[in-house]
C-alpha positions in Angstrom: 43.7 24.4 37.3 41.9 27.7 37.0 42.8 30.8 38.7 40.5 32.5 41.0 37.9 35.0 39.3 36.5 37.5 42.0 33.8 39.0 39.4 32.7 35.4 37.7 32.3 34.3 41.8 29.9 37.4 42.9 28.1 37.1 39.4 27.3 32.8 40.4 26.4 34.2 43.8 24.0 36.4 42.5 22.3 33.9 40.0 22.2 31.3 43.2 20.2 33.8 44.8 17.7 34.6 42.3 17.2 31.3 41.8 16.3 30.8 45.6 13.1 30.1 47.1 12.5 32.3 50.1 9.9 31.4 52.8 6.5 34.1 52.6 6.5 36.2 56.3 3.5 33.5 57.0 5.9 30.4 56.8 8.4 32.6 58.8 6.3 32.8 61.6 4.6 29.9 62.3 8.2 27.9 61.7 9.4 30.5 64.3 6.6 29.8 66.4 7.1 26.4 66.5 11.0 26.2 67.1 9.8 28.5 70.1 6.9 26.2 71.6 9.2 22.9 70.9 12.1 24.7 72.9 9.6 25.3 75.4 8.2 21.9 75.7 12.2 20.3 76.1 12.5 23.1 78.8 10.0 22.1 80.5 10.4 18.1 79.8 14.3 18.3 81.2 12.9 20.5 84.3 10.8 17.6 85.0 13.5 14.8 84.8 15.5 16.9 86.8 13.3 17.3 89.5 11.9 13.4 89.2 16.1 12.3 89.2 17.0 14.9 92.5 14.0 13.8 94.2 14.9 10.1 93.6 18.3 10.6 94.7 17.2 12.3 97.8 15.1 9.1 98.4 18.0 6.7 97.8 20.2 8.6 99.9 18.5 10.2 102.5 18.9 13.8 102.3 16.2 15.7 103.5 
């Protein structure tokens, strides 16, 4: 088994990194924009089954 090489590790980590593909600042922000609306629209989705669940159980058992 080979020992650990500290300067062969940072050199790989540095070719890795040229060889990545980086999203342009227009990808960024519509993926960005859409992580933000879909959290939105599960927000609002598990308000509503709240409220429709509580408002049922109110119902079944008679709490004003």
């Amino acid at each position: 088994m080979a020992g650990f090489n500290p300067v062969g590790y940072f050199r790989d980590v540095r070719q890795e990194i040229g060889r990545v593909t980086w999203p342009s600042r227009k990808e960024t922000l519509i993926t960005t924009g859409l992580v933000l609306a879909l959290s939105a629209l599960a927000a609002v989705f598990f308000l509503v089954t709240d409220w429709v669940i509580q408002t049922g159980m109110r119902l079944l058992f008679g709490f004003a």
